[in-house]
N, C-alpha and C positions, 0 to 999 in steps of 0.2 A: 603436473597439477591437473587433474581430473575433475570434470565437471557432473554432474549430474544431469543428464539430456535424457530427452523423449522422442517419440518420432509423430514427426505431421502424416496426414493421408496418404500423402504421396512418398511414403517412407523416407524421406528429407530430415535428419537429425535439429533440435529446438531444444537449443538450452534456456530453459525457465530461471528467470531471475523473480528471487523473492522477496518481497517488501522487507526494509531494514529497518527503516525509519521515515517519520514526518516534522520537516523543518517546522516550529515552531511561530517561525517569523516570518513565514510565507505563507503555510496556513491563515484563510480568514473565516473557519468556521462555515463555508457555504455548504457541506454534506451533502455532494456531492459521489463524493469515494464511496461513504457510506452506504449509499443507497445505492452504488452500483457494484460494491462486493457480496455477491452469494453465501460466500464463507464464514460470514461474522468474525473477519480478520478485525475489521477498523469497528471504535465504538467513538462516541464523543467523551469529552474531556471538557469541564467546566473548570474555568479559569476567572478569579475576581478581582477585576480591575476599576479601582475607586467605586467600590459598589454599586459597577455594575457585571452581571453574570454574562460574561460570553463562555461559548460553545467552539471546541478546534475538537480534531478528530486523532484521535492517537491509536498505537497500535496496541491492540488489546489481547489477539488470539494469535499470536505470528505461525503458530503451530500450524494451523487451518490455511495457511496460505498456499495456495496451487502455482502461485509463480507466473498466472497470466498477465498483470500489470492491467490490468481496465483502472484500475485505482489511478494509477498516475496515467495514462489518457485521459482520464475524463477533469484531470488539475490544472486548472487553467493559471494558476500559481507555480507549477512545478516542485510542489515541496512534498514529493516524494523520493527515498534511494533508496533502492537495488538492488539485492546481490546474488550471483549463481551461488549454489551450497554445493562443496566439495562433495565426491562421491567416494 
């Protein structure tokens, strides 16, 4: 089972793991992800609950994803997963 890797500066092989998904129920809407993905991977999602309009962040462009995970660093919820993409 073969990964898909790149190499860091120091010719050091880095397998990128690419956003899969966003827990729904971790998410609290802070857009955060959002405004630190370059890519326009992640978009908001309005969700309406007893009328009122909240905001979570769902994956909208997974294609555009680079695989650097800044999205889940900067989730102070953790409701990001994963995954290397077979080569």
């Amino acid at each position: 089972m073969a990964y898909i890797t790149g190499l860091r500066r120091d010719r050091s092989e880095w397998t990128p793991k690419f956003v899969k998904s966003i827990d729904s129920e971790k998410c609290i809407g802070c857009g955060r992800c959002m405004k630190i993905c370059a890519h326009g991977v992640l978009a908001p999602k309005e969700v309406d609950e007893e009328d009122s309009a909240k905001m979570f962040a769902s994956v909208s462009n997974a294609e555009n994803c680079i695989g650097c995970e800044a999205c889940g660093r900067t989730c102070k919820k953790k409701a990001f997963a994963f995954e290397p993409l077979m080569a």
